[in-house]
MDTraj code that builds the backbone (N, CA, C; nanometers):
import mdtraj as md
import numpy as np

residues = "UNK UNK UNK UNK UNK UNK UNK UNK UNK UNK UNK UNK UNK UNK UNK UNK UNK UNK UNK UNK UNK UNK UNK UNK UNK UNK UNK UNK UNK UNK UNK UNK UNK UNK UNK UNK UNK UNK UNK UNK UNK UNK UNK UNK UNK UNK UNK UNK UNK UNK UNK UNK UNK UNK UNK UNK UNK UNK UNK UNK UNK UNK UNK UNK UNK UNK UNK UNK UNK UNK UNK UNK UNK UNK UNK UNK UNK UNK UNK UNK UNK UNK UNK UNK UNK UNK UNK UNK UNK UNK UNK UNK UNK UNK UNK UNK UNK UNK UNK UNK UNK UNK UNK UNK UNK UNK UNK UNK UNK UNK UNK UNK UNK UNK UNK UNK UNK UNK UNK UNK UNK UNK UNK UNK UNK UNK UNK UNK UNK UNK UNK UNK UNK UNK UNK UNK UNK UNK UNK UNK UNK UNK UNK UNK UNK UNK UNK UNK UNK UNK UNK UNK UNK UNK UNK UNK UNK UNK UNK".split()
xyz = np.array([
    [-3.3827, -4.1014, 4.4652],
    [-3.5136, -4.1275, 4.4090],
    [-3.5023, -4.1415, 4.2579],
    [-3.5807, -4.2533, 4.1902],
    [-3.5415, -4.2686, 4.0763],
    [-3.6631, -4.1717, 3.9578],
    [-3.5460, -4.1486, 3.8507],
    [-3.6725, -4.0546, 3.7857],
    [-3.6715, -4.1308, 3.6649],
    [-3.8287, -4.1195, 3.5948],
    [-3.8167, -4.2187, 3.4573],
    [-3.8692, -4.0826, 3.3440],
    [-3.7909, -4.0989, 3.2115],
    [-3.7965, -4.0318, 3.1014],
    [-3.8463, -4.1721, 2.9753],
    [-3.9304, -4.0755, 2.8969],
    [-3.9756, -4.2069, 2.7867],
    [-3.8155, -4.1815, 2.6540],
    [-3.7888, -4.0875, 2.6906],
    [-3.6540, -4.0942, 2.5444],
    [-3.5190, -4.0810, 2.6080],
    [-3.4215, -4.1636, 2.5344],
    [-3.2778, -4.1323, 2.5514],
    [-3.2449, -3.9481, 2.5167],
    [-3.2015, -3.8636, 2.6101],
    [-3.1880, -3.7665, 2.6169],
    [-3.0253, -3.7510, 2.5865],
    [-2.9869, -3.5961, 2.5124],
    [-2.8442, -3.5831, 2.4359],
    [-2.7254, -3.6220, 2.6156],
    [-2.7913, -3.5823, 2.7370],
    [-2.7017, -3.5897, 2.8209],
    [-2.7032, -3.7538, 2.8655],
    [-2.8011, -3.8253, 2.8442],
    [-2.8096, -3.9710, 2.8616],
    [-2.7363, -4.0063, 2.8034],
    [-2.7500, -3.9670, 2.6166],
    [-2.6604, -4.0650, 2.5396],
    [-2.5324, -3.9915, 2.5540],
    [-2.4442, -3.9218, 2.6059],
    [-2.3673, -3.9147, 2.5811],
    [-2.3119, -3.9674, 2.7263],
    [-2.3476, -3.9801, 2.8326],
    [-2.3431, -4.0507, 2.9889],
    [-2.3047, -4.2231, 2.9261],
    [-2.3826, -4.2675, 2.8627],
    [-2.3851, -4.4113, 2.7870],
    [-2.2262, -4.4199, 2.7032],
    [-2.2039, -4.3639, 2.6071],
    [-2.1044, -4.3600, 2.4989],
    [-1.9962, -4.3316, 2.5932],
    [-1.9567, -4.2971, 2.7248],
    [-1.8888, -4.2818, 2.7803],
    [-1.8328, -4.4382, 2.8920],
    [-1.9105, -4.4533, 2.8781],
    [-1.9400, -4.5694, 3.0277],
    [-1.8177, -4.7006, 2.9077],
    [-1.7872, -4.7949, 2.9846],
    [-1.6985, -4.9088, 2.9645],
    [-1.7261, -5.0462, 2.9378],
    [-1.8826, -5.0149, 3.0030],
    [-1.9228, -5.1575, 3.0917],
    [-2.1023, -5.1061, 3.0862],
    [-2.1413, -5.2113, 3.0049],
    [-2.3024, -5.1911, 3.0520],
    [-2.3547, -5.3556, 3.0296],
    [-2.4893, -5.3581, 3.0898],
    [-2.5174, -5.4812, 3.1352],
    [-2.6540, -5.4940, 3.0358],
    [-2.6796, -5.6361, 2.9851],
    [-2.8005, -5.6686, 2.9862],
    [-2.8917, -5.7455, 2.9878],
    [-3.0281, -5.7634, 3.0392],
    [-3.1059, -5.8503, 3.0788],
    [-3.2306, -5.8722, 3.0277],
    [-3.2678, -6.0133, 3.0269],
    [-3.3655, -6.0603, 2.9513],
    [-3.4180, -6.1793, 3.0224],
    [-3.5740, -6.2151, 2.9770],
    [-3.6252, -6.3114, 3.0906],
    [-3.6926, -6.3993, 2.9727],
    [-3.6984, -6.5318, 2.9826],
    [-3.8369, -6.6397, 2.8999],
    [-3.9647, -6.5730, 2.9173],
    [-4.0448, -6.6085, 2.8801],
    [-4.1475, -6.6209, 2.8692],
    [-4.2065, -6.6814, 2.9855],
    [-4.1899, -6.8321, 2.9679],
    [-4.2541, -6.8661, 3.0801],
    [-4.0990, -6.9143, 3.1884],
    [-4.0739, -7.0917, 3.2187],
    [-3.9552, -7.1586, 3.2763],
    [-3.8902, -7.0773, 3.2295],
    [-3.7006, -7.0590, 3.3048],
    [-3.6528, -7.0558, 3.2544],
    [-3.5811, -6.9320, 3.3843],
    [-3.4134, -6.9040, 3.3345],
    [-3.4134, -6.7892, 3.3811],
    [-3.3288, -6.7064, 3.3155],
    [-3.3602, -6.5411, 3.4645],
    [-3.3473, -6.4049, 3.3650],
    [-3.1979, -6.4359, 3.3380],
    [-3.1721, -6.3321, 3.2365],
    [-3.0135, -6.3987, 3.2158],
    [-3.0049, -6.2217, 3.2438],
    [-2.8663, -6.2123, 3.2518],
    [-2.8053, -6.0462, 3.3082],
    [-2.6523, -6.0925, 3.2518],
    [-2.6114, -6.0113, 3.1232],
    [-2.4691, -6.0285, 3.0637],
    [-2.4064, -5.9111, 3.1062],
    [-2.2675, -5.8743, 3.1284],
    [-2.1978, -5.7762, 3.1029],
    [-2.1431, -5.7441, 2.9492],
    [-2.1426, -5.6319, 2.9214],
    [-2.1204, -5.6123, 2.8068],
    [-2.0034, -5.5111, 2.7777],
    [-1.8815, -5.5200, 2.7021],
    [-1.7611, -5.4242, 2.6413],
    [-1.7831, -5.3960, 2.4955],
    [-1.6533, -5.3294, 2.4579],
    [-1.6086, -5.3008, 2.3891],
    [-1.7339, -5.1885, 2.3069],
    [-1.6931, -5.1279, 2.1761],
    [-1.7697, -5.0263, 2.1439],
    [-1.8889, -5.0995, 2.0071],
    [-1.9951, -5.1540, 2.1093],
    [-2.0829, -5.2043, 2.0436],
    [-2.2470, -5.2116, 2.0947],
    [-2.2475, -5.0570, 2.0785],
    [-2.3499, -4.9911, 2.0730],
    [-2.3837, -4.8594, 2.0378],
    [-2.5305, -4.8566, 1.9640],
    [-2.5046, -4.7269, 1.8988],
    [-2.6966, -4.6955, 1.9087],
    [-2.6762, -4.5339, 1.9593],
    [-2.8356, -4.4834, 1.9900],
    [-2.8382, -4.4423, 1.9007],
    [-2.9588, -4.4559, 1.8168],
    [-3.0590, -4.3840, 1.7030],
    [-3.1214, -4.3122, 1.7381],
    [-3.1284, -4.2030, 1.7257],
    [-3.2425, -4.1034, 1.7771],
    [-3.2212, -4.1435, 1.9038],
    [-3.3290, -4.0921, 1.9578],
    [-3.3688, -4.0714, 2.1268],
    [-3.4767, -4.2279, 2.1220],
    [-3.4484, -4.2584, 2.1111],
    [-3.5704, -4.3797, 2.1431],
    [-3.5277, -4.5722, 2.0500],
    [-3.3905, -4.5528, 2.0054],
    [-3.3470, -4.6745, 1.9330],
    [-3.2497, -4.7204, 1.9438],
    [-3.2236, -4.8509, 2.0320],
    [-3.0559, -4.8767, 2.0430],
    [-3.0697, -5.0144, 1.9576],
    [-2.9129, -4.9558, 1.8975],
    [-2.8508, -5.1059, 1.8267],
    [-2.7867, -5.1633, 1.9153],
    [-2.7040, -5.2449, 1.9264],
    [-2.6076, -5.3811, 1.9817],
    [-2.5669, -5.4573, 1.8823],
    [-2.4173, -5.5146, 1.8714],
    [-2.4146, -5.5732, 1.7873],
    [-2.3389, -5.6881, 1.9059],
    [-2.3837, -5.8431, 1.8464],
    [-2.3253, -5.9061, 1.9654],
    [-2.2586, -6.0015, 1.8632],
    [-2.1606, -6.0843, 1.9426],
    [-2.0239, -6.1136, 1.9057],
    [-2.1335, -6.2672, 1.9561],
    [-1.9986, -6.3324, 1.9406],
    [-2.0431, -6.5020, 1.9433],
    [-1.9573, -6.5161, 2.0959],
    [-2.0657, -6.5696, 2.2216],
    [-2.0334, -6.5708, 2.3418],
    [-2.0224, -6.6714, 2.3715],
    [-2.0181, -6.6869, 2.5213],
    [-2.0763, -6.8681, 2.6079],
    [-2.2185, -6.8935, 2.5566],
    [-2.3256, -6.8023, 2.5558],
    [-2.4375, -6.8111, 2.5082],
    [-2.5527, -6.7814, 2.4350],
    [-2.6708, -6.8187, 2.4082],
    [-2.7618, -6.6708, 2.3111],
    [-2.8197, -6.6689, 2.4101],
    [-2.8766, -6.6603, 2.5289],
    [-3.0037, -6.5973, 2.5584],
    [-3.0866, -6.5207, 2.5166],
    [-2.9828, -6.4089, 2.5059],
    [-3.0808, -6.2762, 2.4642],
    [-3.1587, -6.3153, 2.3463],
    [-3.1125, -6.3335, 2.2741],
    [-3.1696, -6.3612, 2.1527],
    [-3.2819, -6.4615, 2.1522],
    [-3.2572, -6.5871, 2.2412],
    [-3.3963, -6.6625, 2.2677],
    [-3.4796, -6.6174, 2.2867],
    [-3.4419, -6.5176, 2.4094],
    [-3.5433, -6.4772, 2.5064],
    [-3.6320, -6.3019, 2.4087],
    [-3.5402, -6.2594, 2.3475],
    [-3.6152, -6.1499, 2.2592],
    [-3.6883, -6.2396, 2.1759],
    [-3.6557, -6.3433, 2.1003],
    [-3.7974, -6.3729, 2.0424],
    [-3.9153, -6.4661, 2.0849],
    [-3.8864, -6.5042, 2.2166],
    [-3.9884, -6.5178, 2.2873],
    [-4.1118, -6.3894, 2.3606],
    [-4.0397, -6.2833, 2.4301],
    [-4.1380, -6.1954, 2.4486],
    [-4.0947, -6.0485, 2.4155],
    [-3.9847, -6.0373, 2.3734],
    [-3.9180, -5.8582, 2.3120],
    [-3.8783, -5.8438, 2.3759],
    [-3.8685, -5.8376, 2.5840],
    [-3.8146, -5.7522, 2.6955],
    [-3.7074, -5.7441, 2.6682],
    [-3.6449, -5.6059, 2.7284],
    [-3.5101, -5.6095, 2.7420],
    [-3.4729, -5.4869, 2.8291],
    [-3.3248, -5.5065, 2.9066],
    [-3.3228, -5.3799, 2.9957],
    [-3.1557, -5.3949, 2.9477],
    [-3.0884, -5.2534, 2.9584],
    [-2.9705, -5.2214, 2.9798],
    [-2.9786, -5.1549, 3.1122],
    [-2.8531, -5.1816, 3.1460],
    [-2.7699, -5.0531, 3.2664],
    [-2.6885, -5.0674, 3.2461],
    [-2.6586, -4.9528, 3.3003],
    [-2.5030, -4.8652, 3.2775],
    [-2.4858, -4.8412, 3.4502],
    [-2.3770, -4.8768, 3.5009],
    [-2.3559, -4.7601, 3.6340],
    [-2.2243, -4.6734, 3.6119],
    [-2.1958, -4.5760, 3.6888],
    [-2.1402, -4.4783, 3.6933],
    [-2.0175, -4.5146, 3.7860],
    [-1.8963, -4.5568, 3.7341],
    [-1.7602, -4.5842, 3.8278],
    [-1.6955, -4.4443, 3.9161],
    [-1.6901, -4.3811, 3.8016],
    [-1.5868, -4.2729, 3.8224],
    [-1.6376, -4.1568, 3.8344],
    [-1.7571, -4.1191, 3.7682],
    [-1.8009, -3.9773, 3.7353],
    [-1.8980, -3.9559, 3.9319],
    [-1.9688, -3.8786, 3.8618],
    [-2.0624, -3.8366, 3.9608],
    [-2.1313, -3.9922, 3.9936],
    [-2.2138, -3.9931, 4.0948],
    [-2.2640, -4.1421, 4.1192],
    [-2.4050, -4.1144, 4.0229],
    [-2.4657, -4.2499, 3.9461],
    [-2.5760, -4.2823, 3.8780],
    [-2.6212, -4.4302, 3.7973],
    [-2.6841, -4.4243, 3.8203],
    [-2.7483, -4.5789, 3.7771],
    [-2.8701, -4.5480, 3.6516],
    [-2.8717, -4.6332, 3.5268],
    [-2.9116, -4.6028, 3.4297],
    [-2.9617, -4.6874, 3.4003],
    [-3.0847, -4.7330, 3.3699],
    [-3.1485, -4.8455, 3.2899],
    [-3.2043, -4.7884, 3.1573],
    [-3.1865, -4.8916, 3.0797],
    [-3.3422, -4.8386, 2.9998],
    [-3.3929, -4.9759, 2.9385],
    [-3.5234, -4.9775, 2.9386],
    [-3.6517, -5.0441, 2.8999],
    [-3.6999, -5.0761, 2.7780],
    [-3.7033, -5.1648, 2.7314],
    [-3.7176, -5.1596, 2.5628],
    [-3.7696, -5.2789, 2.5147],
    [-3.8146, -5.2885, 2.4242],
    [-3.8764, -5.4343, 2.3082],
    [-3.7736, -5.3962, 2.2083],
    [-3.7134, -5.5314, 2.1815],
    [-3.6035, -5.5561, 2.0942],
    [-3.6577, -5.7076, 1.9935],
    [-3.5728, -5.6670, 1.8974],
    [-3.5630, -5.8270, 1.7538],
    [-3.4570, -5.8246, 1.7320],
    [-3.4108, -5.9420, 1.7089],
    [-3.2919, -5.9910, 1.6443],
    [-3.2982, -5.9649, 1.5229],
    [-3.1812, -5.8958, 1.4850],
    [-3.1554, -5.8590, 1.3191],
    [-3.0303, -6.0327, 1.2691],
    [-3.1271, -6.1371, 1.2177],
    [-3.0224, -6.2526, 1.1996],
    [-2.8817, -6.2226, 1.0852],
    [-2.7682, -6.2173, 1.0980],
    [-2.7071, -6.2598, 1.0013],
    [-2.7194, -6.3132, 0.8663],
    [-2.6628, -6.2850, 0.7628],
    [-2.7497, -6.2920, 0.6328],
    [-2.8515, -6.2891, 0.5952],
    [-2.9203, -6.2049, 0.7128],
    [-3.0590, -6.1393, 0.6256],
    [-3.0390, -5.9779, 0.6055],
    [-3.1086, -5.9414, 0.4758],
    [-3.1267, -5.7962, 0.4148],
    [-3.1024, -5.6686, 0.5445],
    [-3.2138, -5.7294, 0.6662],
    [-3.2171, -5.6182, 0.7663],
    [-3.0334, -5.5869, 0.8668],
    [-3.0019, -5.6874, 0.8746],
    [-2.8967, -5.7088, 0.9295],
    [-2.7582, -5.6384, 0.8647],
    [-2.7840, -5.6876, 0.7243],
    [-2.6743, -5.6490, 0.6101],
    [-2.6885, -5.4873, 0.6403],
    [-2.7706, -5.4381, 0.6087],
    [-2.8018, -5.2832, 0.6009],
    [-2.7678, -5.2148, 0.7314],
    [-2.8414, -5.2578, 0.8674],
    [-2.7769, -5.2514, 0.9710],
    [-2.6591, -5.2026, 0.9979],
    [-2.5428, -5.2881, 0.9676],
    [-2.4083, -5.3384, 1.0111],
    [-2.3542, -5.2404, 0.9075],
    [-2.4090, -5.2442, 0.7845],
    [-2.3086, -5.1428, 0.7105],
    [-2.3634, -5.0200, 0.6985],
    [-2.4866, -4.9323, 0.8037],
    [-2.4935, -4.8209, 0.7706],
    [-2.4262, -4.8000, 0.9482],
    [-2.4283, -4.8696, 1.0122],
    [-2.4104, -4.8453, 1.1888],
    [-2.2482, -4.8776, 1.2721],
    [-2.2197, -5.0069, 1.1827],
    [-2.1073, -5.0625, 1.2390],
    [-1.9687, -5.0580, 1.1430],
    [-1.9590, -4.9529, 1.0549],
    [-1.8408, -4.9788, 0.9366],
    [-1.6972, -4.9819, 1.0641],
    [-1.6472, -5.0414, 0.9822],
    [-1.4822, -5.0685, 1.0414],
    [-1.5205, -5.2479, 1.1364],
    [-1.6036, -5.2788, 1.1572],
    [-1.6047, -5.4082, 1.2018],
    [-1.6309, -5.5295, 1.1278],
    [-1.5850, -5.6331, 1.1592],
    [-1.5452, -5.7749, 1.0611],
    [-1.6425, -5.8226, 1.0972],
    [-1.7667, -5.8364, 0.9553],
    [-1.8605, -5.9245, 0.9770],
    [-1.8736, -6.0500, 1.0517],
    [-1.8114, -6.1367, 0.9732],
    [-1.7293, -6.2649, 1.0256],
    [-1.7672, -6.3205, 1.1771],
    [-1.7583, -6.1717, 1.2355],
    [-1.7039, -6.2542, 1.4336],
    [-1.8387, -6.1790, 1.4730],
    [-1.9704, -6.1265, 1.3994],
    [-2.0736, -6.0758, 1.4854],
    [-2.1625, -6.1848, 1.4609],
    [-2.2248, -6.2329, 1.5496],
    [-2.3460, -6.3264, 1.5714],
    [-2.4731, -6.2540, 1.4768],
    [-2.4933, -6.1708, 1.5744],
    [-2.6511, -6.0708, 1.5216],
    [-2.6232, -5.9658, 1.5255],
    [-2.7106, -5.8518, 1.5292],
    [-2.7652, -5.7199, 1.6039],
    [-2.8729, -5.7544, 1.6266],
    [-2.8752, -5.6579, 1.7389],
    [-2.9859, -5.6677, 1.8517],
    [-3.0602, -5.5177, 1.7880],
    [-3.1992, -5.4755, 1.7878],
    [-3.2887, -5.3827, 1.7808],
    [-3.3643, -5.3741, 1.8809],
    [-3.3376, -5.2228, 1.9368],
    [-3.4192, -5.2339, 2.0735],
    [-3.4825, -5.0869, 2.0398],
    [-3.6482, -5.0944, 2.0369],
    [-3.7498, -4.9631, 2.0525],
    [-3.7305, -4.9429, 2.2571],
    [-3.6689, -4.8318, 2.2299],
    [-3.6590, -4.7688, 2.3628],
    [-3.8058, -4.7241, 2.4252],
    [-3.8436, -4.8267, 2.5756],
    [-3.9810, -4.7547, 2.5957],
    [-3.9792, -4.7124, 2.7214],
    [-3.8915, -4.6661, 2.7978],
    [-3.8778, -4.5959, 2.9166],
    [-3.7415, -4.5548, 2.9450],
    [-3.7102, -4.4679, 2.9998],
    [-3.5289, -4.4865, 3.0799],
    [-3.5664, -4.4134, 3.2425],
    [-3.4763, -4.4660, 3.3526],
    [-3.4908, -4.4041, 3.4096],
    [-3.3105, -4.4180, 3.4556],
    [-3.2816, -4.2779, 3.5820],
    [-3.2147, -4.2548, 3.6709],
    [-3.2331, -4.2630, 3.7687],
    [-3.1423, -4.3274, 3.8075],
    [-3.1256, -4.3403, 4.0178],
    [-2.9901, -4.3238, 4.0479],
    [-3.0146, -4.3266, 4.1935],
    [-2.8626, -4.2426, 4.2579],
    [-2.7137, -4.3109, 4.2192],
    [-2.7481, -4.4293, 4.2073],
    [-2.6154, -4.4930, 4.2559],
    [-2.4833, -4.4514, 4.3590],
    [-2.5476, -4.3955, 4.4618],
    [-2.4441, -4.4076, 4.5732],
    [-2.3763, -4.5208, 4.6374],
    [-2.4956, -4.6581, 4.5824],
    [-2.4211, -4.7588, 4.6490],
    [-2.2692, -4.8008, 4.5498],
    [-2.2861, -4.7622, 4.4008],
    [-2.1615, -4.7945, 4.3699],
    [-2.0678, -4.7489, 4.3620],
    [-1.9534, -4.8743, 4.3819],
    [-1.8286, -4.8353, 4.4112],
    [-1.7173, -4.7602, 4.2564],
    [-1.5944, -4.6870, 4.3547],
    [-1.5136, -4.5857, 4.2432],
    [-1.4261, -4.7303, 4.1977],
    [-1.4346, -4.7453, 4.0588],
    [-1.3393, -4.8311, 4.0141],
    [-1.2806, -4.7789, 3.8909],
    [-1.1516, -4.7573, 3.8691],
    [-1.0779, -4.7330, 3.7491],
    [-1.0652, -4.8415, 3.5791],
    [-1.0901, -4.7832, 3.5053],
    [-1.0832, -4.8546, 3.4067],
    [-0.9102, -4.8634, 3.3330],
    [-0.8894, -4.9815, 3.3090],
    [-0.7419, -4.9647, 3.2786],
    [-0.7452, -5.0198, 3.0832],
    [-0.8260, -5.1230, 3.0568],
    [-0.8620, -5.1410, 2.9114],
    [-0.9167, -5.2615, 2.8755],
    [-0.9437, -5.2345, 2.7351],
    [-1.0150, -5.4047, 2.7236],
    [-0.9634, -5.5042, 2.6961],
    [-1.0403, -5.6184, 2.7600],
    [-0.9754, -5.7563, 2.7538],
    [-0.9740, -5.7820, 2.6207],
    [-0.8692, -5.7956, 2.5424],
    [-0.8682, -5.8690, 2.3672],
    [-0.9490, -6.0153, 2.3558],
    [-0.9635, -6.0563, 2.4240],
    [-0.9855, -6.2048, 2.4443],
    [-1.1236, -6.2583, 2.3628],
    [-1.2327, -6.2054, 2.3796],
    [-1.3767, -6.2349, 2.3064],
    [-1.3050, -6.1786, 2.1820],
    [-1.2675, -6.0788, 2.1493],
    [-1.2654, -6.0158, 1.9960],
    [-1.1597, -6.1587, 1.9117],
    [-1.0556, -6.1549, 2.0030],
    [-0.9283, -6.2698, 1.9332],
    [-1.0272, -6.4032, 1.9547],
    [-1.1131, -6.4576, 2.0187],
    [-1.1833, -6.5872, 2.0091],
    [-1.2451, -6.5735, 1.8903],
    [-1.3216, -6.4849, 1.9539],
    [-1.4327, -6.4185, 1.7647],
    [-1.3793, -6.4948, 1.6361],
    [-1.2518, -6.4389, 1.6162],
    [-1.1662, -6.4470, 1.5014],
    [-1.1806, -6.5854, 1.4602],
    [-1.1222, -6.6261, 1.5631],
    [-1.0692, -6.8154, 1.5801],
    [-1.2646, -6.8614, 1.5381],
    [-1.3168, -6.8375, 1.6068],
    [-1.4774, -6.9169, 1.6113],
    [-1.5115, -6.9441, 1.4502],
    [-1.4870, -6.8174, 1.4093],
    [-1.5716, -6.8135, 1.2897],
    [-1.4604, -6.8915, 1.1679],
])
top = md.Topology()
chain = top.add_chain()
for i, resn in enumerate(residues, 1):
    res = top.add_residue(resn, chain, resSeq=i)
    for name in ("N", "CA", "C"):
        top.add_atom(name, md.element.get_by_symbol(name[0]), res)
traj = md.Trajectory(xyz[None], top)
């Protein structure tokens, strides 16, 4: 049974900062469809109980970013490979922080030090407005072995 909390809680965020692999999704406005990305490497960071950053790299696509400034939605999940079984969303209105603007600059260098401007597209700003938990029994035990270099070494090359 799923339970919903309005704030990222210290055992949430630290369930999150652990995980390998989280997903996220965003829908148009009107036409159009939801897009659902997988997401690596260590590029995300909770503010308080109620504020996630993202910083996103230059992909196959923007959606998200269309689609946040078309209507704000946005959902993460996280599932649970290895640990106990659990499924994690959370619910949020997000803006794009653009590249060479003031908000972005400040961003990146009070949140993200040690990363090369250069290969990040944006940050993402997301006001956290729900989270919930569910069982995840349906998912499966999978081992993490490490990350693919491949987006970070494109990154490089893109920019």
């Amino acid at each position: 049974m799923a339970t919903f909390l309005t704030t990222i809680t210290p055992d949430i965020s630290e369930f999150i900062y652990n995980q390998h692999l989280f997903f996220v999704g965003t829908a148009p406005t009107e036409t159009g469809e939801v897009s659902v990305s997988p997401k690596g490497y260590d590029t995300l960071r909770i503010i308080g109980d109620s504020k996630i950053l993202y910083l996103d790299y230059h992909g196959s696509g923007n959606e998200t970013a269309i689609h946040l400034r078309q209507n704000k939605k946005i959902t993460f999940m996280w599932c649970s490979f290895e640990e106990e079984p659990l499924i994690l969303r959370v619910y949020g209105r997000g803006k794009v922080l653009d590249k060479g603007t003031e908000s972005f600059t400040l961003t990146f260098n009070e949140h993200f030090t040690g990363y090369e401007e250069r290969i990040v597209r944006q940050i993402f700003e997301i006001d956290v407005s729900s989270v919930q938990k569910s069982c995840g029994w349906g998912v499966p035990f999978m081992k993490f072995e490490k990350i693919r270099p491949k987006l970070d070494d494109m990154s490089k090359k893109h920019i």
